[in-house]
C-alpha positions as CSV (number, residue, x, y, z in Angstrom):
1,X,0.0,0.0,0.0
2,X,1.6,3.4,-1.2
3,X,1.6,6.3,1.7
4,X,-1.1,8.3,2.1
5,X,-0.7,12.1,2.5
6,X,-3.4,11.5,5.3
7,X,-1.6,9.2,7.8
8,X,1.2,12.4,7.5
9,X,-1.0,13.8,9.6
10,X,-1.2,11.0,12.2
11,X,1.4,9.9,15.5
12,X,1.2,6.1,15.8
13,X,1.4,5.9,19.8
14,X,2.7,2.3,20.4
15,X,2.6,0.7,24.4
16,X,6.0,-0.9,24.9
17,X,5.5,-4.0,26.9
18,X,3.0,-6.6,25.5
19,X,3.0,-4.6,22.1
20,X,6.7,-4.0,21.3
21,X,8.8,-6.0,23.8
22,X,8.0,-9.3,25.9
23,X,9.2,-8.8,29.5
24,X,6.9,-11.6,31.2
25,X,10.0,-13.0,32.1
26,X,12.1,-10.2,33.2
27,X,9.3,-9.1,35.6
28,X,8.9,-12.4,36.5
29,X,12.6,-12.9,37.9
30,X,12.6,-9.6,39.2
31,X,9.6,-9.3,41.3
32,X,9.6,-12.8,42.7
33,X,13.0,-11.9,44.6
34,X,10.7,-10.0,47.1
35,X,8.2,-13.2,47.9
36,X,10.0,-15.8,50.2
37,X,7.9,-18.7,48.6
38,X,8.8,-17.7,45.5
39,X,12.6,-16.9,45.6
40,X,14.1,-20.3,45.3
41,X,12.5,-22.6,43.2
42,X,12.7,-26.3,41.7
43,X,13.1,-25.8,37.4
44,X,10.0,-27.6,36.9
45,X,8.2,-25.7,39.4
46,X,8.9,-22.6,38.1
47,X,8.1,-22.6,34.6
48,X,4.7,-23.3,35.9
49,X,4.8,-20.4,37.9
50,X,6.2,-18.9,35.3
51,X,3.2,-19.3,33.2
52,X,0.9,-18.6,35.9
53,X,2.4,-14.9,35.6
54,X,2.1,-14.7,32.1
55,X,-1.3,-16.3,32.5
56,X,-2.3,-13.0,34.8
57,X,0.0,-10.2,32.8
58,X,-3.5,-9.0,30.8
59,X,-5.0,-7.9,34.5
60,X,-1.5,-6.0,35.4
61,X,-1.7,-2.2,34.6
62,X,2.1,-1.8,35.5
63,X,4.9,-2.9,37.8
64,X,2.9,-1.8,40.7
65,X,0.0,-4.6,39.8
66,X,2.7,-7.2,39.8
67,X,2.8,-7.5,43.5
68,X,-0.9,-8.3,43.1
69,X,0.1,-11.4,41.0
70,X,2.8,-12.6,42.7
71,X,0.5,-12.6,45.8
72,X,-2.3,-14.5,44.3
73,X,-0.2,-17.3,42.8
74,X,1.4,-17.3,46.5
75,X,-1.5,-17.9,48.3
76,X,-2.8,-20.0,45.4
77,X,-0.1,-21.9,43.0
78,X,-3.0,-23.4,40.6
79,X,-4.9,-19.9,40.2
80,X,-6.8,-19.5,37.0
81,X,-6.3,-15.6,36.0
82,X,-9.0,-16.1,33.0
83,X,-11.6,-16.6,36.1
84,X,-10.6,-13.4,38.0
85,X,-12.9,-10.7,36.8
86,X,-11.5,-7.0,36.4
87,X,-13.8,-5.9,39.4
88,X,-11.6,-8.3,41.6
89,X,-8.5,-7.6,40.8
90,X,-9.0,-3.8,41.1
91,X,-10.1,-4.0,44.6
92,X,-6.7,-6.0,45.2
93,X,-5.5,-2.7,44.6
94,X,-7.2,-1.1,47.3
95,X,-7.2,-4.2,50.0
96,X,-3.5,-3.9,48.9
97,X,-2.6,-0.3,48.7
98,X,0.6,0.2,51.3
99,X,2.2,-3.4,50.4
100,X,1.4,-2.5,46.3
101,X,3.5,1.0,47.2
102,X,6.1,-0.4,48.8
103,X,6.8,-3.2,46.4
104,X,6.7,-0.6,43.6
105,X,9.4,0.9,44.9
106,X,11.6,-2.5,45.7
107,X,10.8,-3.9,42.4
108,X,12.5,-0.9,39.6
109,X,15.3,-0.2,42.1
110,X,15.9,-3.8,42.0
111,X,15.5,-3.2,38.0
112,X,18.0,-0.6,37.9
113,X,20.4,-2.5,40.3
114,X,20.3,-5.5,37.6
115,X,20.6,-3.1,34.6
116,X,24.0,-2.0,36.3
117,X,25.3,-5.0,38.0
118,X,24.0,-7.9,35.5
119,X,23.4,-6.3,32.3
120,X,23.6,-9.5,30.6
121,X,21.6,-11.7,33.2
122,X,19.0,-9.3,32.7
123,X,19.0,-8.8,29.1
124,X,18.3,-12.6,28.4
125,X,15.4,-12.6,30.8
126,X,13.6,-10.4,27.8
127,X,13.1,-9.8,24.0
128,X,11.2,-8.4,21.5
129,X,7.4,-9.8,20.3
130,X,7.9,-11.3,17.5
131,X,7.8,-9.5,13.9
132,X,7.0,-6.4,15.6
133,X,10.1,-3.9,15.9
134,X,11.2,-4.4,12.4
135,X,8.0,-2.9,11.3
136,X,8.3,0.2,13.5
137,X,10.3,1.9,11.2
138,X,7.7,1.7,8.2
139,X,5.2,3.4,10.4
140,X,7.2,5.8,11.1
141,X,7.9,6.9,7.0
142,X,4.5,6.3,6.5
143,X,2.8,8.6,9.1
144,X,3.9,12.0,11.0
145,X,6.0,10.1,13.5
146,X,6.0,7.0,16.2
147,X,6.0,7.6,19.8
148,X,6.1,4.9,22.7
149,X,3.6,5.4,25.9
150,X,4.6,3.4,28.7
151,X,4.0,2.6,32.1
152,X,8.0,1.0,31.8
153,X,10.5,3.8,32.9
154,X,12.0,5.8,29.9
155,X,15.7,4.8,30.5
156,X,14.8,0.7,30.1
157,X,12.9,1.7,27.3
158,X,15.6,3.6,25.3
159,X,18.3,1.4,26.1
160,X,16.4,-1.3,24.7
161,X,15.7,0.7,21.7
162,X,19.1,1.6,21.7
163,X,20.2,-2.1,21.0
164,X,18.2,-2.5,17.6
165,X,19.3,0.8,16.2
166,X,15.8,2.3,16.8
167,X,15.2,5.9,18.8
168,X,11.8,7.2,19.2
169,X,9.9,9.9,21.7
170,X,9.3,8.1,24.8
171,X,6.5,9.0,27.3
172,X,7.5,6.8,30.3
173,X,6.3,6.4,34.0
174,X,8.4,9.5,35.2
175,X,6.1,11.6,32.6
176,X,2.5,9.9,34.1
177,X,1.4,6.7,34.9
178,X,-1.7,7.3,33.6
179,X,-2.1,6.9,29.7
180,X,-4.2,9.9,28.8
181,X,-1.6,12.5,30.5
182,X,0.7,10.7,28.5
183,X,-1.6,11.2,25.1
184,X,-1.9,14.6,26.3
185,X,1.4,15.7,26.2
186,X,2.6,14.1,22.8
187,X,-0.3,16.1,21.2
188,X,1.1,19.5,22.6
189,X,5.0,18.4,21.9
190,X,3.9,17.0,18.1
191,X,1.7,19.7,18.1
192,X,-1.3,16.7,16.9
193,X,-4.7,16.8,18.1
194,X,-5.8,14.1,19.8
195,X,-8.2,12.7,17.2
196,X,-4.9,12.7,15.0
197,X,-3.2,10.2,17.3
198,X,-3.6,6.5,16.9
199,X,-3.0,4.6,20.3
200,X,-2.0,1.1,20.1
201,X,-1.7,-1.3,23.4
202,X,-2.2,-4.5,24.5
203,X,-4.6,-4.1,27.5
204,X,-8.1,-2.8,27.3
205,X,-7.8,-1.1,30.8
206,X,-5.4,1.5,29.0
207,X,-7.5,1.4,25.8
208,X,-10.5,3.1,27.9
209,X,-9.1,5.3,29.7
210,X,-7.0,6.6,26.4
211,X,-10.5,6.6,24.7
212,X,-11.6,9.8,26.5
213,X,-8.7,11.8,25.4
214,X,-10.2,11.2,21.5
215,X,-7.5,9.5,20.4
216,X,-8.2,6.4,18.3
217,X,-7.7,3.2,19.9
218,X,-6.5,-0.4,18.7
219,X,-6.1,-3.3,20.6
220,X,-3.3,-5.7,19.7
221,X,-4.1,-9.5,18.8
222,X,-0.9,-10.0,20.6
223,X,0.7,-9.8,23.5
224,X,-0.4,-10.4,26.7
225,X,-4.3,-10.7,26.3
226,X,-6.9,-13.5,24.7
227,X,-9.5,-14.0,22.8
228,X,-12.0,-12.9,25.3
229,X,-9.8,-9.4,25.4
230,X,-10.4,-9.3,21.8
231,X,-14.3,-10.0,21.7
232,X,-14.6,-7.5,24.6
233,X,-12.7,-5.0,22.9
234,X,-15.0,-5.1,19.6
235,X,-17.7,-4.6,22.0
236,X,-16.4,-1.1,22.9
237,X,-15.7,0.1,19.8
238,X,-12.4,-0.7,19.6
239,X,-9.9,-1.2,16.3
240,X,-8.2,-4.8,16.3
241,X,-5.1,-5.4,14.3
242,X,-2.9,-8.4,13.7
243,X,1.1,-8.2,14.4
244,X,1.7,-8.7,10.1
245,X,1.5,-5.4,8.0
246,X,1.1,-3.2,11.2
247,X,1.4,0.1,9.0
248,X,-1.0,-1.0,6.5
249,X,-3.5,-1.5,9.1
250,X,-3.0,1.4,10.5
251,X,-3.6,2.9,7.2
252,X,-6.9,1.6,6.0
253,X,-8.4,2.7,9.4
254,X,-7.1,6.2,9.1
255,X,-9.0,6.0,5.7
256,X,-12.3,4.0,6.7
257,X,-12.5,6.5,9.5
């Protein structure tokens, strides 16, 4: 498909983890270092913890939720995420409030203390989704630019960037943890209405609260949701597009409107 002097009008706003990058893993081995039952564990035991965490990523707004996780599948190893409604695990947030802030806190020092002491460790604990980074670049020639909203910290974000040749305006959890401030501000700095900026993530939770900025939103069929995710997400109105021909996509629903 040939560019479209249209979509030079447009920001493609990508989320970073779940649309760009896969860190189950890292946040995985990071958190679990603060949860005694979960610290030192048999191989085969852990990959199925392992994929109980993945399991429950969709719920998990940002590193702050991941306490919530970690604290389920403590108190109940066999914990079926798909049956937890969103209801539930938001009042985990309250019941939770002072142990969710203080593991916050623990869990991206411990981050930054890896990034500096085992860069190497760390860096095999993560990598990109599949087919995805490769087409950022296409997006970007094809529309007015391609920014990354995040709930990650800028600094991780960049340097991972940084290793695939790629550099991009990053809005990161220094900037706002909440998505819309982050919309917000690209508009002013790319000097883009809202309506004009395309917002791309994983997790529907982000998706509507994004939504009342005006910014058009499409949910990933990838990363770290499911089918339900997807059927729920048509139900609000949302754009779906799959991880081949991103920019294309993108494209024909800049031009269907």
């Amino acid at each position: 498909m040939e560019n479209s002097n249209m979509t030079n009008n447009y920001v493609a706003a990508f989320d970073f983890d779940g649309v760009v990058w896969d860190s189950v893993d890292e946040c995985f081995h990071t958190g679990r270092r603060f949860f005694d039952s979960l610290r030192d564990l048999d191989p085969q035991i852990e990959e199925k913890i392992k994929k109980k965490f993945r399991q429950g990523r969709y719920l998990a707004k940002n590193g702050d939720d991941f306490f919530i996780n970690f604290r389920l599948i403590e108190e109940n190893p066999l914990i079926d995420f798909n049956k937890i409604t969103f209801g539930q695990y938001y009042s985990f947030r309250e019941i939770w409030k002072e142990e969710i802030t203080d593991f916050a806190v623990k869990f991206y020092n411990e981050r930054a203390k890896l990034q500096k002491d085992e860069p190497e460790l760390w860096a095999s604990w993560q990598r990109p989704m599949p087919g995805i980074m490769e087409q950022l670049p296409l997006v970007k020639e094809r529309f007015k630019d391609v920014a990354v909203c995040s709930t990650k910290d800028k600094a991780t974000i960049e340097l991972l960037f940084e290793k695939y040749g790629q550099k991009y305006s990053v809005y990161g959890r220094e900037h706002s943890k909440y998505k819309p401030d982050q919309i917000n501000s690209l508009s002013l700095e790319k000097n883009t209405p809202p309506d004009k900026i395309i917002f791309i993530d994983d997790l529907i939770e982000n998706l509507q609260q994004v939504q009342t900025t005006g910014a058009i939103c499409v949910l990933t069929k990838w990363g770290y949701n499911n089918e339900a995710q997807w059927q729920k997400g048509k139900e609000l109105g949302f754009h779906l597009i799959g991880p081949e021909n991103i920019a294309d996509q993108l494209e024909a629903i800049v031009k269907n409107g």
